[in-house]
C-alpha positions as CSV (number, residue, x, y, z in Angstrom):
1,X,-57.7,-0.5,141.6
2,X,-54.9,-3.0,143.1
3,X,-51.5,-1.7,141.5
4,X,-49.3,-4.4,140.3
5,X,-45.9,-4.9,141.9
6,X,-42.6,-4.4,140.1
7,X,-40.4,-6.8,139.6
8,X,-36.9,-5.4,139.7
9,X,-34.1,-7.7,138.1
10,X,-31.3,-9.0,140.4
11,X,-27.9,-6.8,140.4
12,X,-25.0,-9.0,140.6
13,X,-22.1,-7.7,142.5
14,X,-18.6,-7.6,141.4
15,X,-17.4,-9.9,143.8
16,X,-20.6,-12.4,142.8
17,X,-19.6,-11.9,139.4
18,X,-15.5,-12.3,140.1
19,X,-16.6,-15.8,142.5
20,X,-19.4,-17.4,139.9
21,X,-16.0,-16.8,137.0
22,X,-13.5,-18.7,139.1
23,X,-15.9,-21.5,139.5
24,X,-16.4,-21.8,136.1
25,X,-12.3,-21.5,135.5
26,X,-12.3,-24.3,137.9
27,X,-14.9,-26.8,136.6
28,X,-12.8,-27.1,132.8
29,X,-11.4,-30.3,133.4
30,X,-9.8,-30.4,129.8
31,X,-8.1,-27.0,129.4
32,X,-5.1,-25.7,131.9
33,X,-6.1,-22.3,132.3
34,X,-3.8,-20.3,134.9
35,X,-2.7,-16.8,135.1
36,X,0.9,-15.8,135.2
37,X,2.3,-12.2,137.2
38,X,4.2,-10.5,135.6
39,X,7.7,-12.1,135.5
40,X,6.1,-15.2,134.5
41,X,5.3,-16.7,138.0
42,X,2.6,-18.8,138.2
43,X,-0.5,-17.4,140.4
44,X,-3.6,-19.3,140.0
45,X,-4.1,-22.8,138.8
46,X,-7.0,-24.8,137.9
47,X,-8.6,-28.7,138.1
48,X,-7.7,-28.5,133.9
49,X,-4.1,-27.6,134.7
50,X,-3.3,-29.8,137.3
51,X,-4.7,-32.9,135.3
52,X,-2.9,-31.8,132.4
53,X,0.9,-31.0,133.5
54,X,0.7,-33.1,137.0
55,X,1.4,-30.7,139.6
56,X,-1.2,-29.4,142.5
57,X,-1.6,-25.9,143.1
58,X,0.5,-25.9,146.4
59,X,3.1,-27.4,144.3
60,X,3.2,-25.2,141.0
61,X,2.1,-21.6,142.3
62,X,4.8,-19.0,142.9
63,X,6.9,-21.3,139.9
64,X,8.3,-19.8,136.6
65,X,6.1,-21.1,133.9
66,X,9.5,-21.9,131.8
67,X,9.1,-25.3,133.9
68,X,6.7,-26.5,131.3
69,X,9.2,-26.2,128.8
70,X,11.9,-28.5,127.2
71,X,15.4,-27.7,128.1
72,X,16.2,-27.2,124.5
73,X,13.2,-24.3,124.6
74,X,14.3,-22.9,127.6
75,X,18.1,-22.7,126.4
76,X,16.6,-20.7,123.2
77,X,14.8,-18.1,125.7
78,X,11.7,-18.9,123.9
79,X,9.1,-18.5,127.2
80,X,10.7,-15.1,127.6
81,X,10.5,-14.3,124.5
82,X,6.8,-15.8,124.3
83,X,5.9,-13.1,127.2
84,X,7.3,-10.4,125.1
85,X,5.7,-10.9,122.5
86,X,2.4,-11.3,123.8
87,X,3.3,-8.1,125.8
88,X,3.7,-6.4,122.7
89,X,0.9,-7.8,120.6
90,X,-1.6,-8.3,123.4
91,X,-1.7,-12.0,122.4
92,X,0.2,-14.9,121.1
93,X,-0.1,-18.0,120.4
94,X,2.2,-21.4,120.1
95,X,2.3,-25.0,119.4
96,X,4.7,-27.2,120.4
97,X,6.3,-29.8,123.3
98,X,5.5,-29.4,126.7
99,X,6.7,-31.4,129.9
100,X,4.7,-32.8,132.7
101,X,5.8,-32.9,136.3
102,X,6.3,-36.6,135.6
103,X,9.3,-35.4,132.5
104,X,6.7,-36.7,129.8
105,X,6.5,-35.0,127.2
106,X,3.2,-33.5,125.1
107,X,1.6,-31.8,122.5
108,X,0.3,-28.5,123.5
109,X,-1.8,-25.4,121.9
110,X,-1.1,-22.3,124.1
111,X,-2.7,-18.7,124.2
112,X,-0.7,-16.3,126.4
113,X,-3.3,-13.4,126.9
114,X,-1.6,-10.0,128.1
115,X,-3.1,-8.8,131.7
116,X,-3.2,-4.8,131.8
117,X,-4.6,-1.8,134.5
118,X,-6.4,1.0,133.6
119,X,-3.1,2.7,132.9
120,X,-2.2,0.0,130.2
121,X,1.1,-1.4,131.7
122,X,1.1,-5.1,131.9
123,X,0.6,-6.7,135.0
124,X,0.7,-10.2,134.3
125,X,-0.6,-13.1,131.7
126,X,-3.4,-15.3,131.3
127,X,-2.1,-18.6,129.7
128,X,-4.5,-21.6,128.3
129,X,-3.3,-24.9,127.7
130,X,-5.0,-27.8,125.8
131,X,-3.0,-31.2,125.0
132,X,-3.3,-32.2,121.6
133,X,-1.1,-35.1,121.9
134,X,-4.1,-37.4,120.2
135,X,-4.5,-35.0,117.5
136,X,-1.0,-34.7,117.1
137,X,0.0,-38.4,116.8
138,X,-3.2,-39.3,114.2
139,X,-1.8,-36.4,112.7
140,X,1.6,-37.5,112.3
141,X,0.6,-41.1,111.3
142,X,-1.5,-39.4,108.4
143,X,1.7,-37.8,107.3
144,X,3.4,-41.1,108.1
145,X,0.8,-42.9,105.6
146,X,0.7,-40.1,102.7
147,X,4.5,-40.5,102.9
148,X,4.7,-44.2,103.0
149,X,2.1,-43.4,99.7
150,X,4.0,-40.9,98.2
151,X,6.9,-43.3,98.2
152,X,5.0,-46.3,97.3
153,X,3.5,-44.4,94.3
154,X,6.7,-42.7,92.9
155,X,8.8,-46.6,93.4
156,X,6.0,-47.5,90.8
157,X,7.8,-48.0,87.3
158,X,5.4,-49.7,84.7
159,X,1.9,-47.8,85.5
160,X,1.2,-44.1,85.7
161,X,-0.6,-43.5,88.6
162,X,-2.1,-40.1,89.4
163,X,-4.9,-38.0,90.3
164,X,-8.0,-35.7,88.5
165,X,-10.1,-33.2,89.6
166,X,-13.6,-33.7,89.4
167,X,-13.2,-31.9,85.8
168,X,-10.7,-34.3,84.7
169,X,-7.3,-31.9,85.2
170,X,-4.5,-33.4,86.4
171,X,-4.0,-33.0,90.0
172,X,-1.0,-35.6,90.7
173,X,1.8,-36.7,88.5
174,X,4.2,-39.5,89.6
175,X,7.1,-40.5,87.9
176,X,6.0,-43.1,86.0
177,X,3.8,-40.9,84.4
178,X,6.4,-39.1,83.2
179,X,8.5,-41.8,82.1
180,X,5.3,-43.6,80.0
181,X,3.8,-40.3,79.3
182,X,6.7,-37.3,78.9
183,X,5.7,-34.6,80.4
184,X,6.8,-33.6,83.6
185,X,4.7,-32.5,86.3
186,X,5.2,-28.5,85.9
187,X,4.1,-29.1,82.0
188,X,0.8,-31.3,82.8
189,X,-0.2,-30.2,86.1
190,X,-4.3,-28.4,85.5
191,X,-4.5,-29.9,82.0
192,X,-7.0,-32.1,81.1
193,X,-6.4,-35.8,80.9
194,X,-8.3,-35.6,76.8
195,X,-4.6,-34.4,76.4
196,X,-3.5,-38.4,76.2
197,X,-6.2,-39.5,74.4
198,X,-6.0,-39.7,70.3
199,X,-8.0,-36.7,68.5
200,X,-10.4,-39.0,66.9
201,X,-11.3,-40.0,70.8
202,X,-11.5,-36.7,71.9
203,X,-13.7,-35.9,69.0
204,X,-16.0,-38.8,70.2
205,X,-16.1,-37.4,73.3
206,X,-14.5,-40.9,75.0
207,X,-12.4,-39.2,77.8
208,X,-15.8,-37.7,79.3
209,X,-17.8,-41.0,78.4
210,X,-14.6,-42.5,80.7
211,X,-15.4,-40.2,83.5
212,X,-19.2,-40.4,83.5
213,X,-18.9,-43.8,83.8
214,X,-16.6,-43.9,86.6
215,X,-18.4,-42.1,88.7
216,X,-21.8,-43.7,87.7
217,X,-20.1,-47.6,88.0
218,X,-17.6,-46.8,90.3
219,X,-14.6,-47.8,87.9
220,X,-14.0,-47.8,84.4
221,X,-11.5,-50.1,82.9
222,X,-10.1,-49.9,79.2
223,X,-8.0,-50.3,76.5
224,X,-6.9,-48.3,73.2
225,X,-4.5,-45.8,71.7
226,X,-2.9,-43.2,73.8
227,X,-0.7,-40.0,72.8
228,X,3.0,-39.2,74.3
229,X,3.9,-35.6,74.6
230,X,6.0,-36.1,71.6
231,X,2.7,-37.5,69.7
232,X,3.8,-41.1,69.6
233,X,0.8,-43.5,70.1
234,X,1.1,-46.4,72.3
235,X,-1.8,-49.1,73.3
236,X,-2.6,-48.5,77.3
237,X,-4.8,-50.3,79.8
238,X,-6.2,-47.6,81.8
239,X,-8.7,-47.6,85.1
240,X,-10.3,-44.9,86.5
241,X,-11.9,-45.0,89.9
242,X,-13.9,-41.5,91.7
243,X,-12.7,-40.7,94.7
244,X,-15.5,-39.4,97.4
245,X,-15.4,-37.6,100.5
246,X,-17.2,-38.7,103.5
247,X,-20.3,-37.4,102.9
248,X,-20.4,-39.6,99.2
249,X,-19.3,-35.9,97.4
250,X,-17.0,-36.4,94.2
251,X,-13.6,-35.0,94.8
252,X,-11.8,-36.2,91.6
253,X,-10.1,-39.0,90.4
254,X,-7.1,-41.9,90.6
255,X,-6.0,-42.7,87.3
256,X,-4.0,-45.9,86.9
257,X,-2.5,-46.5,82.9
258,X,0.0,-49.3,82.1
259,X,2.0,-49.4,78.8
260,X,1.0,-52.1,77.1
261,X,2.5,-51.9,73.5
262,X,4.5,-54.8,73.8
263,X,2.3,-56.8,74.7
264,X,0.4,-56.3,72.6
265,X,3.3,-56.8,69.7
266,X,4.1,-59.6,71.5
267,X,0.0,-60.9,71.0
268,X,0.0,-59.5,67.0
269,X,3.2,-61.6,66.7
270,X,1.4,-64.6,68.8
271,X,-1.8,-64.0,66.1
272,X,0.4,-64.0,63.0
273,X,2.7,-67.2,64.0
274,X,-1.0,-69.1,65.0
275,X,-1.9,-67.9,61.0
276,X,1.3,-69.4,59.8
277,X,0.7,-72.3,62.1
278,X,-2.8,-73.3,60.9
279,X,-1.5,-72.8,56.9
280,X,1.1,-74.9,58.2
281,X,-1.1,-77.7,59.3
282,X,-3.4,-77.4,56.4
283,X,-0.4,-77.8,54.0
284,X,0.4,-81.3,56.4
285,X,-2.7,-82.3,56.3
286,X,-3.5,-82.4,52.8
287,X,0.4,-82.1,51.2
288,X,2.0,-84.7,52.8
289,X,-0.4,-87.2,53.4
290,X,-0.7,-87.5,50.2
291,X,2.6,-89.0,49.4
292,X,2.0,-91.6,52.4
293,X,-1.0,-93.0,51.2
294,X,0.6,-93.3,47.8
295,X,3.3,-95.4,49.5
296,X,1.0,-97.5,51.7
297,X,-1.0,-98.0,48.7
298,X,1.5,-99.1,46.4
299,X,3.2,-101.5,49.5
300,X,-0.3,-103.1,49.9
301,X,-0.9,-103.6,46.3
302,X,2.8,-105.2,45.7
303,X,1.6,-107.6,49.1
304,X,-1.4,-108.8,47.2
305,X,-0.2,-109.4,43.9
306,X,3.0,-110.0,44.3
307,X,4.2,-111.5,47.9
308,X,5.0,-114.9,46.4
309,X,7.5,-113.8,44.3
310,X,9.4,-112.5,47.4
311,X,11.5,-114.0,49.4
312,X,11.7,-113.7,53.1
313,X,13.9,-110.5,53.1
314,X,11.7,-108.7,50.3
315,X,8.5,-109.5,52.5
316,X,10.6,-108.1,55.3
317,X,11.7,-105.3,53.7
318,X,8.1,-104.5,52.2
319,X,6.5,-104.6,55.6
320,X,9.1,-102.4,56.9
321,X,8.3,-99.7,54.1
322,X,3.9,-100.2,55.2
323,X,5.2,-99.6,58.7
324,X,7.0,-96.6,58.0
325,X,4.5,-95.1,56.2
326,X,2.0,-96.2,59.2
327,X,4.2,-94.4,61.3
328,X,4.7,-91.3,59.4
329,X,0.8,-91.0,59.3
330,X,0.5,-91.3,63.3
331,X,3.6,-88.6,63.9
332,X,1.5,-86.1,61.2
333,X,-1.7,-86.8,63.7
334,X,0.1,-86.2,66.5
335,X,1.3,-83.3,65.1
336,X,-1.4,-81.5,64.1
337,X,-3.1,-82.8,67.9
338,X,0.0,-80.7,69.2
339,X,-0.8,-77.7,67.4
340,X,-4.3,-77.6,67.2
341,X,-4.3,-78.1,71.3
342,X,-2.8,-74.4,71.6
343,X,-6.1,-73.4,69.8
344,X,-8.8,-75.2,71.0
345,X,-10.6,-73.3,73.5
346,X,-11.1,-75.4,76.6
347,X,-14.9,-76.0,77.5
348,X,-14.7,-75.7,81.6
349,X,-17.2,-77.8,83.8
350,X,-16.8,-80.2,86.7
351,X,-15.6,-83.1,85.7
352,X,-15.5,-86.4,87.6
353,X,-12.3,-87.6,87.4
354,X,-13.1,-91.4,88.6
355,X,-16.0,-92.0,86.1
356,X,-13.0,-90.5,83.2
357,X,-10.6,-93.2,84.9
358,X,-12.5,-96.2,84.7
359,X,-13.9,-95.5,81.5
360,X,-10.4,-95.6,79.9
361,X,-9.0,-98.5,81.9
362,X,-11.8,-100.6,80.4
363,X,-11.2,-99.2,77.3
364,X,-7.9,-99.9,77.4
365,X,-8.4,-103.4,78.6
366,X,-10.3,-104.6,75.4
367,X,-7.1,-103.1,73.2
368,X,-4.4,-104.5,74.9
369,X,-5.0,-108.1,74.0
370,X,-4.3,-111.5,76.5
371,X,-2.1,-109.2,79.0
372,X,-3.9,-109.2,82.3
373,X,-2.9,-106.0,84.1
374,X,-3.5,-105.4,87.2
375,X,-5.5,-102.0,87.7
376,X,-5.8,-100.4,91.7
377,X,-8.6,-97.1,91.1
378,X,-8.9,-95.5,94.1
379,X,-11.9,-92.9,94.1
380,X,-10.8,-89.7,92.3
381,X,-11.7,-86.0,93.9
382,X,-13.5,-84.1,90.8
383,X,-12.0,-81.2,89.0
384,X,-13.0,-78.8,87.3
385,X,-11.9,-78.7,83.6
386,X,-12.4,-79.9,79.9
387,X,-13.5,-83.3,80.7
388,X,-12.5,-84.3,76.7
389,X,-9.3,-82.9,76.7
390,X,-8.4,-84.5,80.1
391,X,-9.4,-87.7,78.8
392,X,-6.5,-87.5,76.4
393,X,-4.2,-86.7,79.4
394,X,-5.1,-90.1,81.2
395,X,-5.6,-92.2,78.0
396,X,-1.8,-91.2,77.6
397,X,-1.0,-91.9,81.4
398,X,-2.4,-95.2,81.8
399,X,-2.1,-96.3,78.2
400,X,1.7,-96.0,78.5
401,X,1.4,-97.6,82.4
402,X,-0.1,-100.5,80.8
403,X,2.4,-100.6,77.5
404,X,5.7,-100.2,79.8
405,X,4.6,-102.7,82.4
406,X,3.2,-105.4,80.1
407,X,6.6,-107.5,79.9
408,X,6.4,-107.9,83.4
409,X,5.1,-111.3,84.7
410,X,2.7,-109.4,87.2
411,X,1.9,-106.0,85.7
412,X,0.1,-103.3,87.9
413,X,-1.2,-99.8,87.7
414,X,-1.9,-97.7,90.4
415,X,-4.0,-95.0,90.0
416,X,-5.3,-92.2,92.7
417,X,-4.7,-89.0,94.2
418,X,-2.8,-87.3,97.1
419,X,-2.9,-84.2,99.1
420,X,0.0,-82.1,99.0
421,X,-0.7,-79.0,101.4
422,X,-3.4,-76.9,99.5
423,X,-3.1,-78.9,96.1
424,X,-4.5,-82.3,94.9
425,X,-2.3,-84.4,92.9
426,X,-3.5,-87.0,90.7
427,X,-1.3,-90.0,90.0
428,X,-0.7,-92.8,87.5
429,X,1.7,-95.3,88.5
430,X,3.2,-98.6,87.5
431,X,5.9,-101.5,87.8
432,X,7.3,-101.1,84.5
433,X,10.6,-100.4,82.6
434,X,11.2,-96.8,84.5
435,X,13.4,-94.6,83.6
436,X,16.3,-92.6,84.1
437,X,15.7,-89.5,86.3
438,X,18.6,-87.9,84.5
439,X,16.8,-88.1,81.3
440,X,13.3,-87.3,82.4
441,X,13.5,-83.6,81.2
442,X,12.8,-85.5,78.0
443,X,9.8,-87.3,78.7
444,X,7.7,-84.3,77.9
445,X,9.4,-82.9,74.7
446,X,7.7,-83.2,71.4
447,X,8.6,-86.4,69.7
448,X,11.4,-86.9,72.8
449,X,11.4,-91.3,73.7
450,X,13.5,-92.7,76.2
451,X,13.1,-96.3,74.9
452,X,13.5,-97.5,71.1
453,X,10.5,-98.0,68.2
454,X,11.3,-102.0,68.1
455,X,11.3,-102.1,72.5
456,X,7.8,-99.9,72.5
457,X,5.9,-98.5,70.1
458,X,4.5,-94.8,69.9
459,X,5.1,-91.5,68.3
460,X,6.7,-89.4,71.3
461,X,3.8,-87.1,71.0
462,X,1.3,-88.3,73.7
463,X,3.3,-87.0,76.9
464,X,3.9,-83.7,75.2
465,X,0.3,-83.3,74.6
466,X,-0.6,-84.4,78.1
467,X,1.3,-81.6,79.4
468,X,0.2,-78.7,77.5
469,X,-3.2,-80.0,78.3
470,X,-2.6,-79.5,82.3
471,X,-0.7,-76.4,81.8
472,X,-3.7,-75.1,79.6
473,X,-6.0,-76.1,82.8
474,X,-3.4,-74.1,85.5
475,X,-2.0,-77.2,86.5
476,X,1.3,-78.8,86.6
477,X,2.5,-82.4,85.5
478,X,6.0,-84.1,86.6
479,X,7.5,-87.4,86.5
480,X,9.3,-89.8,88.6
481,X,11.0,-93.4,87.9
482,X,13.7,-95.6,88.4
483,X,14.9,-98.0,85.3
484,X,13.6,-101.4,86.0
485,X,11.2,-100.4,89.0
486,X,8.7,-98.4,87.5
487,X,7.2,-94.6,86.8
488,X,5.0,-92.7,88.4
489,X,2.6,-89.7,87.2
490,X,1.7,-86.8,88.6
491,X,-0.7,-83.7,88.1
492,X,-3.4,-81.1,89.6
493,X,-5.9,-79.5,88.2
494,X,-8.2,-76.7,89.4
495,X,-10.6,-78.2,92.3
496,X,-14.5,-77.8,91.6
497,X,-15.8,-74.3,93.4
498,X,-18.3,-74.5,95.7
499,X,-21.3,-73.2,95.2
């Protein structure tokens, strides 16, 4: 029978073992390691070490490792004191400024390791190195940021803005909160938000339903009653949002609540004067119509039956009286036009402006009788908008075009558009009467005319209306003129979106 051979594991030697460690030392090309003697002289250096702080080993070896330290450090003995204490403790460790051969400056973690013979005395230091300078700086523009936070948060006045755990206790408080809410931080800090919330909510369970679905939505918005510390009720608009972690994990909450209560006073006040308004048009509807017709009834009937009877200054006087009461019928229209405008709710859709244009020219062309104006359309961008309620607007524009420029022995209206910057601007514009620039914060006032009844007719109402139409649509309306040489009109309106 053949024996089989032993295999007998390598023995490394001490020296193998001391060489196959310094070639590893050597190889870290991220880390200084080095060892110091024992009055802090440098004695061995590595590839790590010299890419790190800038010296070779010829140059640094034999050195007092206080070199790698700010004067300011060096003035408060702290390498010394470094050395004693890792003398003393076996180990230390620091973080703090370093400098490089070049006199930069950087961010370094440092182990000081105690060296010891068999007898226990110390007989020098091994010291590692690593430059955080990276870590240190994203570090420091973190704290930058949560400052620049911080601050933003607490300049906050009008919303309370502050933080849940996933639980729903309060985490942050700034001082907003405290203002809108009362409590101070120390007093609400770990309580759950249901604290705010009315006892009729809490009962339903609505500050849970909030956070459920937050975190199933990703943000829950509302409105409704909310309780002070000193159990006052105020009406808040409140958004939730979940905050996650990288790895999607809930981690709590940013809650965002704004005082509302005066505006919505401010609305309930809005409601009740719209309820007063609409009893009020009712009541001039019926009320005082009613007294007009009488009069225009009566006028006509005296005209019919008894106009031969009158002389000239009676049938001038009598036609007088049917005008007035024409006219107070047309002020009470455009009264209740005005007020019912604020109402109406506007029915958006593209519109195209040129078709609305030409539409009322021509209707305004078979009203105006033998005066031959001369109308320039150029084509009209579309808008988007309430195509009946921006009729009105340019049935009032070019209606009073063509009335203030009829007396003129060649009339013209000019009608188009212009871009200004971002913004279209519709125009209406004519060689008419004018006006007064000094007086044109009246054109748009209710019932406001810059001309007399017997020069023009109208009721003052039509500008007005034109205006809280635009505004209505986000849009702004102005007016420029010059007595004698004519107006112009001008006003945007929301452009149609893209699909």
């Amino acid at each position: 029978m053949m024996l089989a051979k032993r295999v007998m594991p390598a023995v490394t030697s001490p020296r193998e073992s001391s060489e196959t460690f310094r070639h590893l030392i050597e190889g870290v090309q991220d880390v200084a390691i080095f060892m110091l003697d024992g009055a802090g002289r440098v004695s061995t250096w590595n590839s790590g070490a010299e890419r790190i702080k800038g010296y070779r080993a010829e140059e640094i070896v034999g050195q007092h490792f206080s070199r790698f330290y700010p004067p300011e450090a060096v003035a408060e003995g702290k390498p010394a004191r470094l050395l004693a204490i890792a003398a003393r403790d076996g180990r230390v460790e620091d973080e703090g400024w370093r400098v490089r051969k070049d006199g930069a400056r950087f961010w370094a973690e440092v182990i000081i390791t105690a060296r010891r013979d068999s007898e226990g005395a110390v007989i020098g230091f091994a010291k590692v190195t690593r430059d955080l300078t990276a870590r240190k700086e994203t570090q420091d523009a973190l704290h930058r940021s949560e400052q620049t936070f911080q601050l933003l948060v607490e300049s906050i006045q009008d919303c309370a803005i502050f933080m849940l755990d996933p639980d729903g206790r309060v985490a942050s408080w700034n001082a907003a909160a405290e203002r809108i809410k009362g409590y101070r931080a120390h007093e609400i800090m770990g309580e759950h938000f249901s604290t705010f919330y009315p006892p009729d909510d809490v009962a339903q369970g609505k500050p849970q339903w909030a956070l459920e679905i937050a975190e199933r939505e990703g943000r829950h918005e509302d409105e409704g009653w909310r309780v002070r510390k000193d159990g006052t009720r105020y009406w808040a608009n409140t958004v939730i949002s979940p905050m996650r972690d990288s790895q999607g994990g809930l981690i709590g909450y940013a809650k965002v609540t704004r005082d509302l209560t005066q505006r919505r006073r401010a609305d309930q006040a809005l409601a009740q004067t719209n309820q007063e308004l609409e009893r009020f048009s009712y009541s001039v509807s019926h009320d005082l119509r009613a007294p007009l017709r009488a009069i225009n009834g009566y006028a006509q009937a005296l005209w019919e039956d008894h106009a031969a009877r009158l002389d000239d200054e009676g049938k001038r006087l009598l036609a007088v009286i049917r005008d007035s009461a024409k006219l107070g019928g047309q002020l009470i229209d455009g009264l209740l036009s005005f007020s019912r405008l604020g109402r109406q709710a506007l029915a958006r859709a593209p519109v195209d402006v040129t078709a609305l244009a030409e539409s009322v020219v021509a209707e305004l062309r078979q009203t105006q009788g033998s005066v031959a104006v001369e109308v320039v359309l150029s084509p009209l961008p579309p808008a988007s908008g309430d195509a009946a309620l921006l009729r009105h607007v340019l049935v009032n524009l070019i209606g009073n075009a063509f009335k203030f420029s009829a007396n003129r022995a060649h009339p013209k209206v000019e009608i188009g558009a212009e871009q200004n910057g971002s913004e279209v601007a519709y125009y209406v514009k004519d060689n008419g009467v004018g006006f007064d620039m000094q007086y044109a914060g009246k054109l748009f006032g209710v019932f406001q005319r810059l001309h007399r009844p017997d020069e023009f007719e109208g009721t003052g109402v039509g500008l007005a209306l034109a205006q809280r139409i635009i505004q209505r649509h986000g849009g702004r309306i102005w007016a420029e003129g010059k007595v004698n040489e004519g107006a112009s009109f001008r006003f945007t309106l929301p452009e149609v979106q893209a699909p």
